[in-house]
Chimera marker file (.cmm) of the C-alpha trace (Angstrom):
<marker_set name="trace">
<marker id="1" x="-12.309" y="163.447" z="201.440" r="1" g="1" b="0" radius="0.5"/>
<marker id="2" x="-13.149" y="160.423" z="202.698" r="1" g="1" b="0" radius="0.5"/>
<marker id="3" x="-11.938" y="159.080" z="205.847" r="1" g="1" b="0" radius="0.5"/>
<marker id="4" x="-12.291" y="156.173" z="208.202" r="1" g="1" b="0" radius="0.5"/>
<marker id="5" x="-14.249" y="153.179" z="206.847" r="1" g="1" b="0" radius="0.5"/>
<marker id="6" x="-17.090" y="152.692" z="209.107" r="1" g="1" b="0" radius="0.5"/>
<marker id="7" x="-18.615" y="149.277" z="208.232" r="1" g="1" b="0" radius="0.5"/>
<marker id="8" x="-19.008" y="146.661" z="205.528" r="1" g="1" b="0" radius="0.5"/>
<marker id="9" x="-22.411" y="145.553" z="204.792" r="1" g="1" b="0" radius="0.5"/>
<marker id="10" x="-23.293" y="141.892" z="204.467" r="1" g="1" b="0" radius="0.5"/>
<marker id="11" x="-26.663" y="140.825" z="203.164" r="1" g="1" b="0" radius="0.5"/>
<marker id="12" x="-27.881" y="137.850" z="204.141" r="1" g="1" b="0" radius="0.5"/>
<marker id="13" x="-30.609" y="134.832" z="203.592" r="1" g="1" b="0" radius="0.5"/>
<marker id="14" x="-31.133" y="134.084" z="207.400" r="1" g="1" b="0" radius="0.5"/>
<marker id="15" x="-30.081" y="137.090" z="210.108" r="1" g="1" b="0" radius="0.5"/>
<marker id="16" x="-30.379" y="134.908" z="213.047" r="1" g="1" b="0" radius="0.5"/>
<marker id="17" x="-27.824" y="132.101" z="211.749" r="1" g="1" b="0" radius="0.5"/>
<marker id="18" x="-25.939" y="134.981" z="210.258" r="1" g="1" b="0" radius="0.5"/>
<marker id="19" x="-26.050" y="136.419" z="214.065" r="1" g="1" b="0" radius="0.5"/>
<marker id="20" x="-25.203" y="133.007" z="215.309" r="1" g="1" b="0" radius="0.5"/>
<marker id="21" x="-22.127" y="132.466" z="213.471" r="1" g="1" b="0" radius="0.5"/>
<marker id="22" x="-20.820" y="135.987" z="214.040" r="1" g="1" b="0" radius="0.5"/>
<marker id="23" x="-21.280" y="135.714" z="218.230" r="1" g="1" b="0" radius="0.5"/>
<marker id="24" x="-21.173" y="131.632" z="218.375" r="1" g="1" b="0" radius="0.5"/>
<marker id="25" x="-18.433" y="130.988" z="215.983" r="1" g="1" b="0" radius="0.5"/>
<marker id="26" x="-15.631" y="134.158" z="215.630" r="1" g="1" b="0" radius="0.5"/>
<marker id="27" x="-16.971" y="135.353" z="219.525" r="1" g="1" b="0" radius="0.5"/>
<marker id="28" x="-18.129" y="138.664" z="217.833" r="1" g="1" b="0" radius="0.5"/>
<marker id="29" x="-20.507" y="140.873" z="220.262" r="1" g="1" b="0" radius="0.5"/>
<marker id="30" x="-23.547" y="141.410" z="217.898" r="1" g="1" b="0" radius="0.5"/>
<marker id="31" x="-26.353" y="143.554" z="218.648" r="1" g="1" b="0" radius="0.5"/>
<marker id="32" x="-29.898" y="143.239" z="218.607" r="1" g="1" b="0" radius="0.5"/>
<marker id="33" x="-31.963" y="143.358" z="215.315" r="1" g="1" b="0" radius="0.5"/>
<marker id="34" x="-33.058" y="146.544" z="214.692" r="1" g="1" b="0" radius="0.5"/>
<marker id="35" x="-35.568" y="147.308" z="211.621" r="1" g="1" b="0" radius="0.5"/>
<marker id="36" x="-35.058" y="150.509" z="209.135" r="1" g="1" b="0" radius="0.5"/>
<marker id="37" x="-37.987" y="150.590" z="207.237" r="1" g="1" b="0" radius="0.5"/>
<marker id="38" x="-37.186" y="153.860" z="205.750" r="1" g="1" b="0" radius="0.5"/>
<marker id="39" x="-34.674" y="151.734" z="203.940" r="1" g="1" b="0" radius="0.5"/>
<marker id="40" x="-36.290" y="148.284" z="203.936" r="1" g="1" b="0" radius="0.5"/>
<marker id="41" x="-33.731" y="146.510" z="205.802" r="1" g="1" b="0" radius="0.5"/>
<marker id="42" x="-33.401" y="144.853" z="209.261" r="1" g="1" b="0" radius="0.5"/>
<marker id="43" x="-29.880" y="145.495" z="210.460" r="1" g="1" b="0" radius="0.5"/>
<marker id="44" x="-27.632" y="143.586" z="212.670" r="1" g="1" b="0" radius="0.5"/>
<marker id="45" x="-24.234" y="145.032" z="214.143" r="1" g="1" b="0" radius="0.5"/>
<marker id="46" x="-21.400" y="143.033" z="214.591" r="1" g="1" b="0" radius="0.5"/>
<marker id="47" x="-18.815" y="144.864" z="216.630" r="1" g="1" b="0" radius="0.5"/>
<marker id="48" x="-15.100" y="144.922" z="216.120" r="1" g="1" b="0" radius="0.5"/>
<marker id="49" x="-12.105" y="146.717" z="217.304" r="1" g="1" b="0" radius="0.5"/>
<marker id="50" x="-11.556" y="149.185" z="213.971" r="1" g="1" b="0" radius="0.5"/>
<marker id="51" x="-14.840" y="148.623" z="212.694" r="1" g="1" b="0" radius="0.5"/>
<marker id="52" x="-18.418" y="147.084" z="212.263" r="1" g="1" b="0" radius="0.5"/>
<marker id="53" x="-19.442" y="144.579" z="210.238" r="1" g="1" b="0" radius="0.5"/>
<marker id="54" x="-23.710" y="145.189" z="209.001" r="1" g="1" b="0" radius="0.5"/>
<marker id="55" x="-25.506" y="142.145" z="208.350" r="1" g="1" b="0" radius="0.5"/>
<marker id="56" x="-28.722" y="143.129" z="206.344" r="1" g="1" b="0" radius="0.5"/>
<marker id="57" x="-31.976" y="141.342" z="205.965" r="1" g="1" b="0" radius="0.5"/>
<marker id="58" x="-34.795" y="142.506" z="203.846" r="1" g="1" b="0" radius="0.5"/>
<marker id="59" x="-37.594" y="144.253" z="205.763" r="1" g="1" b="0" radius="0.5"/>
<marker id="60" x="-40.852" y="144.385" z="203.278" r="1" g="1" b="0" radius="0.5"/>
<marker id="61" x="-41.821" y="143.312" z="199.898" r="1" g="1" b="0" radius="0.5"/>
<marker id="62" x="-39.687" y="146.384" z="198.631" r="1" g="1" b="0" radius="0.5"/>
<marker id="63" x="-36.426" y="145.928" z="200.052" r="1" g="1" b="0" radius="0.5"/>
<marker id="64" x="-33.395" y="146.402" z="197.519" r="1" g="1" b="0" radius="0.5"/>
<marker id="65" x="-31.859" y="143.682" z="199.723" r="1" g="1" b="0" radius="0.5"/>
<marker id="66" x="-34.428" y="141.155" z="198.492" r="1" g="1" b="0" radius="0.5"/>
<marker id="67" x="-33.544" y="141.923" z="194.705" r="1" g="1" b="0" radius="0.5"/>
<marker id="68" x="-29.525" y="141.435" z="195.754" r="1" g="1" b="0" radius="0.5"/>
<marker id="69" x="-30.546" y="137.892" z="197.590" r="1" g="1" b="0" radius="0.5"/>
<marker id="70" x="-32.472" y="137.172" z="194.695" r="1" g="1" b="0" radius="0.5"/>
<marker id="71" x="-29.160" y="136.998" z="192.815" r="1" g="1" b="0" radius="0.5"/>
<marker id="72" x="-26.970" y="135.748" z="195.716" r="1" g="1" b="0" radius="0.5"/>
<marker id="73" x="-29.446" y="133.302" z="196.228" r="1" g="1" b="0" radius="0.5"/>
<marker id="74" x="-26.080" y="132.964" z="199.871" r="1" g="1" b="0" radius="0.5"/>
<marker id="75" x="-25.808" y="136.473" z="200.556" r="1" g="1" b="0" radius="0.5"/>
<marker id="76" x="-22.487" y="137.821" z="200.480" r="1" g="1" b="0" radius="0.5"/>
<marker id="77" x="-21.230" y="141.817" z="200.729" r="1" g="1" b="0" radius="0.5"/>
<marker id="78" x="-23.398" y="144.315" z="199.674" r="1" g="1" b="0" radius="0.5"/>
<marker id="79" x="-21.655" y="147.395" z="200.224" r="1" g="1" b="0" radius="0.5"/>
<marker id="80" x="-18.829" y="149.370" z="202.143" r="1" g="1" b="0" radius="0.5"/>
<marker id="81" x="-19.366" y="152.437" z="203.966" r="1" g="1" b="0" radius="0.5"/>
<marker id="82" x="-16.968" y="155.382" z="204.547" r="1" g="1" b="0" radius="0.5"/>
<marker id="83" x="-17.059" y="158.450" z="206.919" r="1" g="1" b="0" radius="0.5"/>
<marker id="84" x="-16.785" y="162.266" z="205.497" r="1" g="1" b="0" radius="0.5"/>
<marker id="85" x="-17.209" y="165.475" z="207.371" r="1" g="1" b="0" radius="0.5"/>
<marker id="86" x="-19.883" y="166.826" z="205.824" r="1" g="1" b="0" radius="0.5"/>
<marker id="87" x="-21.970" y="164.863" z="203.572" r="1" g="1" b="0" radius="0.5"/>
<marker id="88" x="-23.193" y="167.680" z="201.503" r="1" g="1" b="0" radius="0.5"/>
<marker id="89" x="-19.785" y="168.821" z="200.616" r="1" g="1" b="0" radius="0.5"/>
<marker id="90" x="-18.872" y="165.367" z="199.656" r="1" g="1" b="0" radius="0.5"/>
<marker id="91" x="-22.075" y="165.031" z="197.565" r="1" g="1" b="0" radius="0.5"/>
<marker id="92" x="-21.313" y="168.304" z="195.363" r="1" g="1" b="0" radius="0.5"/>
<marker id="93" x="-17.931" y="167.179" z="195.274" r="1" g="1" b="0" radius="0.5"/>
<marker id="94" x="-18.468" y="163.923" z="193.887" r="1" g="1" b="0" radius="0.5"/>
<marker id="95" x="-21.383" y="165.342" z="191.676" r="1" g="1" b="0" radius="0.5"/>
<marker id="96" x="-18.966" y="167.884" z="189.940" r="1" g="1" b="0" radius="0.5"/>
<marker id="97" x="-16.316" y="164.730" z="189.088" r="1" g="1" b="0" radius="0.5"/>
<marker id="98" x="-19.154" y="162.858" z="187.696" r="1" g="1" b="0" radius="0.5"/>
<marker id="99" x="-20.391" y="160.115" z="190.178" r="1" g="1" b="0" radius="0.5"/>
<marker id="100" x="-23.753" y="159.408" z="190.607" r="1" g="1" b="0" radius="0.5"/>
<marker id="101" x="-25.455" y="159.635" z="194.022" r="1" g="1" b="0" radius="0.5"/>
<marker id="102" x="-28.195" y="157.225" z="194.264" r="1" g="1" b="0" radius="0.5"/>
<marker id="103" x="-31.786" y="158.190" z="194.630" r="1" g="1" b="0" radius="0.5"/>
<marker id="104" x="-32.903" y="161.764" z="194.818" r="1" g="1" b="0" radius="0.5"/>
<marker id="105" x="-29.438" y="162.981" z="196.069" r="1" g="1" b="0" radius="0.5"/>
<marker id="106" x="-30.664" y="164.115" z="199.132" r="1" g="1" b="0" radius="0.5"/>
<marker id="107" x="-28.907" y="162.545" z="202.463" r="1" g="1" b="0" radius="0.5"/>
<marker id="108" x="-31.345" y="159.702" z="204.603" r="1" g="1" b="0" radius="0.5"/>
<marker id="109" x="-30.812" y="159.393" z="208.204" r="1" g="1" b="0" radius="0.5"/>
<marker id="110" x="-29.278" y="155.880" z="208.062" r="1" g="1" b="0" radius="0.5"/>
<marker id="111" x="-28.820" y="152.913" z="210.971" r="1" g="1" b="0" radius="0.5"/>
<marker id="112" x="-26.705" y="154.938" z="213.136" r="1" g="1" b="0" radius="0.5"/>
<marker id="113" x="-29.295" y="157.978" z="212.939" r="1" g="1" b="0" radius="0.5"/>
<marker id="114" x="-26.493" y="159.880" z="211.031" r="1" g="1" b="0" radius="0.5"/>
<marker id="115" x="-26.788" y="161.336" z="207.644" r="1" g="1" b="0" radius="0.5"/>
<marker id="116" x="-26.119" y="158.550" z="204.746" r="1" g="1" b="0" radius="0.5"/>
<marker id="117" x="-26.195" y="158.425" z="200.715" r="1" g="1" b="0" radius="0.5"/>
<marker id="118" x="-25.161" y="155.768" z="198.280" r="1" g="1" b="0" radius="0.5"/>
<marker id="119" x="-22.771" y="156.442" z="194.864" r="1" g="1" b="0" radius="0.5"/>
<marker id="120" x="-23.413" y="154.230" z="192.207" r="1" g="1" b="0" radius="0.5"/>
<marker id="121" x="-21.335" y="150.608" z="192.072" r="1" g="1" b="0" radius="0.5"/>
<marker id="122" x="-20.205" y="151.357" z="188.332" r="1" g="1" b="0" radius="0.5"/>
<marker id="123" x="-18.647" y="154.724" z="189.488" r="1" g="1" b="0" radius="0.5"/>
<marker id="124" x="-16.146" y="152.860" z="192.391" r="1" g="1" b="0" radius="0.5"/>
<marker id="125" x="-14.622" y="149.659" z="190.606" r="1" g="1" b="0" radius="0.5"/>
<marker id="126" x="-18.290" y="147.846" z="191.318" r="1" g="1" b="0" radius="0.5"/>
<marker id="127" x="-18.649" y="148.101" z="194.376" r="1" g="1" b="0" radius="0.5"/>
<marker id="128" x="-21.842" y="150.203" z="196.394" r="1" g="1" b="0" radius="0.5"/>
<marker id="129" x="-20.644" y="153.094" z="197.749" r="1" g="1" b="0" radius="0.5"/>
<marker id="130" x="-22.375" y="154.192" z="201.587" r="1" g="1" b="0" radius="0.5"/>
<marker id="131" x="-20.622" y="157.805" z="202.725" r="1" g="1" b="0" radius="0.5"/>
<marker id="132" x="-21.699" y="158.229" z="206.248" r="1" g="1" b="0" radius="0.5"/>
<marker id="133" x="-21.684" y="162.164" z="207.863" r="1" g="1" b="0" radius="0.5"/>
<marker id="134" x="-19.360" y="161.392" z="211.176" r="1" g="1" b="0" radius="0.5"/>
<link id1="1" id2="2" r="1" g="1" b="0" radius="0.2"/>
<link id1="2" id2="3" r="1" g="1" b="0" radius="0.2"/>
<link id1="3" id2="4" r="1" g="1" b="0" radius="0.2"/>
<link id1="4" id2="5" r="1" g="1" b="0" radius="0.2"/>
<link id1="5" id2="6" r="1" g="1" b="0" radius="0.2"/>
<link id1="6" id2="7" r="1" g="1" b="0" radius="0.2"/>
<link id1="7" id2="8" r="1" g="1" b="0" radius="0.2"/>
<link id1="8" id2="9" r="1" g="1" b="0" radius="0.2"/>
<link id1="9" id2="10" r="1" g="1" b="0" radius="0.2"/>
<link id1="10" id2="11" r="1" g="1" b="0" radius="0.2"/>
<link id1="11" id2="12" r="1" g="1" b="0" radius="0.2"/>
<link id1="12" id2="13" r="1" g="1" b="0" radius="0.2"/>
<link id1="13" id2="14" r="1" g="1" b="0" radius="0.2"/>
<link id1="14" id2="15" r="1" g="1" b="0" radius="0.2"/>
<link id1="15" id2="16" r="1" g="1" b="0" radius="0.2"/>
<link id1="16" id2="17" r="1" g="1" b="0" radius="0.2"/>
<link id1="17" id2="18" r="1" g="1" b="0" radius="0.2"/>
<link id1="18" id2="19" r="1" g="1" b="0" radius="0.2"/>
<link id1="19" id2="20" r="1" g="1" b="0" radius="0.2"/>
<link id1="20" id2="21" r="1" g="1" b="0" radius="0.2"/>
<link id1="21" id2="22" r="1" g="1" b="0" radius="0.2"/>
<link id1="22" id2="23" r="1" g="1" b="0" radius="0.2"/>
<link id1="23" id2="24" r="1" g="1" b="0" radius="0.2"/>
<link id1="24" id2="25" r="1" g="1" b="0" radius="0.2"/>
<link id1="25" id2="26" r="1" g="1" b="0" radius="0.2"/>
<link id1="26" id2="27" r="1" g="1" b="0" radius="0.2"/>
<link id1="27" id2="28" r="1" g="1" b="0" radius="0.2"/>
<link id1="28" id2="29" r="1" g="1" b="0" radius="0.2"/>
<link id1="29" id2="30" r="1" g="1" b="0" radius="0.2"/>
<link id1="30" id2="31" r="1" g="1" b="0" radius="0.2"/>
<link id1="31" id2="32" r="1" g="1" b="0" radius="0.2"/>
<link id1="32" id2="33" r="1" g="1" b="0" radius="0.2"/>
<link id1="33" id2="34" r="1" g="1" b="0" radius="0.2"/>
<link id1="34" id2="35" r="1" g="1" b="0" radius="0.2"/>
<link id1="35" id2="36" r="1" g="1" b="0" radius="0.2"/>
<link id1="36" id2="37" r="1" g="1" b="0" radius="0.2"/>
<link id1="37" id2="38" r="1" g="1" b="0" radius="0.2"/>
<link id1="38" id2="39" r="1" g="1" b="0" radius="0.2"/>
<link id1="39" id2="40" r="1" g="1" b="0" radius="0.2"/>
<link id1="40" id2="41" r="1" g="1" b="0" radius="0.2"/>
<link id1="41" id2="42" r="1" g="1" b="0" radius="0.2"/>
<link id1="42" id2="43" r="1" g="1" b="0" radius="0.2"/>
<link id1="43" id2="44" r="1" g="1" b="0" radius="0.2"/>
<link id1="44" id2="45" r="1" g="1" b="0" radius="0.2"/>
<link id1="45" id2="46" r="1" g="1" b="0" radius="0.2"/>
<link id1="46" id2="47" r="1" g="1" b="0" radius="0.2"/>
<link id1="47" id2="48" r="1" g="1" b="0" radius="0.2"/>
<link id1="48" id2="49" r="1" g="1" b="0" radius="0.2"/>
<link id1="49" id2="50" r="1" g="1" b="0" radius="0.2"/>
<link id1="50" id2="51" r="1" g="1" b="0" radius="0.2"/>
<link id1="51" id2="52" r="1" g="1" b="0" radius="0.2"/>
<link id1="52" id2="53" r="1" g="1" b="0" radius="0.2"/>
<link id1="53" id2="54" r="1" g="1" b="0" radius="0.2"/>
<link id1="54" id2="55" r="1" g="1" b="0" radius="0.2"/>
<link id1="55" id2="56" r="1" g="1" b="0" radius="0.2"/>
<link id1="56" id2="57" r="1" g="1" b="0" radius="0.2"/>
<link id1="57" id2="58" r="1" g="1" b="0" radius="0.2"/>
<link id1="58" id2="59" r="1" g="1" b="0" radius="0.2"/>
<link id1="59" id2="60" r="1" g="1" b="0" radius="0.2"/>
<link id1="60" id2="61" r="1" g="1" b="0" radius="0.2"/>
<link id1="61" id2="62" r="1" g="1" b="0" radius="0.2"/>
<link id1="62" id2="63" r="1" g="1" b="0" radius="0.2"/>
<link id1="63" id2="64" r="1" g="1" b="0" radius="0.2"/>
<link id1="64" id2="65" r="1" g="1" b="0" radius="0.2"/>
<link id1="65" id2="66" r="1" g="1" b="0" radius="0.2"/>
<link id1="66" id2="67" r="1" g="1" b="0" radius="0.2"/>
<link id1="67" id2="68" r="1" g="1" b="0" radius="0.2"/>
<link id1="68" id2="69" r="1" g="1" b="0" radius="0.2"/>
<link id1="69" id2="70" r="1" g="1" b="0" radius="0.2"/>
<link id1="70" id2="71" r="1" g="1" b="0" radius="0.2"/>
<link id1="71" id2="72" r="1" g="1" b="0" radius="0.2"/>
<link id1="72" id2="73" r="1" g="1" b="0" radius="0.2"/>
<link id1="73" id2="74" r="1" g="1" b="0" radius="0.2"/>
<link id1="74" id2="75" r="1" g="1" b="0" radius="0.2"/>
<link id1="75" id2="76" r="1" g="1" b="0" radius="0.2"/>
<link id1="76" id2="77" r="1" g="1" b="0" radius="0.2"/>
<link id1="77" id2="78" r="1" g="1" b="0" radius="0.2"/>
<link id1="78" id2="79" r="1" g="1" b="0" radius="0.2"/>
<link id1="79" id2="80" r="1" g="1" b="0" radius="0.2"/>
<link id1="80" id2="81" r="1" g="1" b="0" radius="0.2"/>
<link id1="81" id2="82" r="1" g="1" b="0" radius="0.2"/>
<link id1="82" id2="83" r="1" g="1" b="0" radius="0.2"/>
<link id1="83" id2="84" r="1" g="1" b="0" radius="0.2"/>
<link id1="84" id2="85" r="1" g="1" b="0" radius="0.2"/>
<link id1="85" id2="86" r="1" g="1" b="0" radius="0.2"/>
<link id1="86" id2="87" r="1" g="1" b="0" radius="0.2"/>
<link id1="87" id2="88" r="1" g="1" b="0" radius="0.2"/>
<link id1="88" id2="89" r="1" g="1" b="0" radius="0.2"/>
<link id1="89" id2="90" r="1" g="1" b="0" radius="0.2"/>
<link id1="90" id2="91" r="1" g="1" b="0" radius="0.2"/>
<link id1="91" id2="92" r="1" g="1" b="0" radius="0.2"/>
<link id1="92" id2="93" r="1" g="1" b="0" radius="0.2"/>
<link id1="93" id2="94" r="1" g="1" b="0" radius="0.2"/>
<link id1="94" id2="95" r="1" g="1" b="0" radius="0.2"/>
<link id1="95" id2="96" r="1" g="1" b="0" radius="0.2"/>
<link id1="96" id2="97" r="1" g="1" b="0" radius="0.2"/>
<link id1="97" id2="98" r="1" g="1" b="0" radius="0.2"/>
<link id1="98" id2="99" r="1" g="1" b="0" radius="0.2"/>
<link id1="99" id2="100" r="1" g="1" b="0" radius="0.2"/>
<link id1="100" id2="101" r="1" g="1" b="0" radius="0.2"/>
<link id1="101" id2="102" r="1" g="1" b="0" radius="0.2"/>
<link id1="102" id2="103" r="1" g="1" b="0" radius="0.2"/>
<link id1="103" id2="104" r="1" g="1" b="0" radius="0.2"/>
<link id1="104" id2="105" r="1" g="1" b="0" radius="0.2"/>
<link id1="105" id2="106" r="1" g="1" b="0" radius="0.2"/>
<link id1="106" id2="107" r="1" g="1" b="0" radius="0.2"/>
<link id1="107" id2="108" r="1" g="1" b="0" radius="0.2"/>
<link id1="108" id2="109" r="1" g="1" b="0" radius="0.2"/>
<link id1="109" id2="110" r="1" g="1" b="0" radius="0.2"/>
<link id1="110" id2="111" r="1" g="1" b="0" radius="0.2"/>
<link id1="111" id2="112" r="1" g="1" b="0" radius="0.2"/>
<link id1="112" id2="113" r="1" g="1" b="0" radius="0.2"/>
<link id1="113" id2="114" r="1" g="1" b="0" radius="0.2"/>
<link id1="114" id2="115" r="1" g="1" b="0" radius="0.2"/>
<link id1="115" id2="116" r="1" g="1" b="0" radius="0.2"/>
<link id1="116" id2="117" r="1" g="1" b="0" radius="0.2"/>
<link id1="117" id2="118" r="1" g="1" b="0" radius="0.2"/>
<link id1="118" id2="119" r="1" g="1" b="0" radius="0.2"/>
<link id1="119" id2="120" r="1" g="1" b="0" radius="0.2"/>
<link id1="120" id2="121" r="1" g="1" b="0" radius="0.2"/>
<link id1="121" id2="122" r="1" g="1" b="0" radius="0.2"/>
<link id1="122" id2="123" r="1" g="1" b="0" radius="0.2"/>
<link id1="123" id2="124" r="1" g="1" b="0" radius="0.2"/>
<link id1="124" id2="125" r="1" g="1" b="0" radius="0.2"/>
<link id1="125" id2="126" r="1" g="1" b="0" radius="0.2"/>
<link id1="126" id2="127" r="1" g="1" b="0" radius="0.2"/>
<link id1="127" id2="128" r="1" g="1" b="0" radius="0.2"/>
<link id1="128" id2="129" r="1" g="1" b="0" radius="0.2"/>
<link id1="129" id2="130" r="1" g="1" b="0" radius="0.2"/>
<link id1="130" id2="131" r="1" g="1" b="0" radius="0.2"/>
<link id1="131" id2="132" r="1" g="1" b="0" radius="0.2"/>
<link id1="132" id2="133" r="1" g="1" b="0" radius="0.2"/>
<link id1="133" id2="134" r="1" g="1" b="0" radius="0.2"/>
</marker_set>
């Protein structure tokens, strides 16, 4: 069902050093900060051959990514995300074996203005769950 992995999500304290140390340091090309306030996060892209790497900041006094730093005081990952085919297949899949999508179940348009929804860390070995419609 699932099929390439499309980025791993880094939250972090400070996005410009984060930025900084991903195109200074490693001589990653990293986009421009782009704000999601539909799911309280400013978002950074760090480009890479097979994949992306998402740094996250929080965007508002509501972001979940404030809570997360409020307990990684450093940052550190946050979640993975994986492609499927169709998200709503996946979802009633997934559903029907027991996992729990997060929220009302219903896909978001996500940072790369594609369908998104999140499983449930203590349904995939703790670990946050993004599937991403390719």
């Amino acid at each position: 069902m699932i099929g390439r992995l499309n980025h791993v999500a880094i939250a972090v304290p400070d996005l410009d050093a984060a930025a900084a140390t991903y195109r200074n340091t490693l001589g990653a090309t990293v986009s421009e900060p782009q704000d999601e306030p539909d799911h309280g996060v400013t978002v950074v892209f760090v480009e890479l051959p097979n994949t992306k790497i998402e740094l996250l900041y929080p965007l508002g006094d509501n972001s979940p990514i404030q809570g997360f730093l409020d307990k990684n005081a450093n940052g550190g990952i946050h979640h993975v995300c994986y492609e499927v085919d169709d998200i709503i297949a996946a979802r009633d899949k997934l559903k029907a074996e027991g996992a729990r999508v997060l929220g009302d179940g219903e896909p978001k348009i996500g940072a790369h203005k594609k369908p998104v929804l999140f499983l449930h860390p203590k349904d995939f070995c703790g670990t946050l769950v993004e599937l991403e419609q390719a």
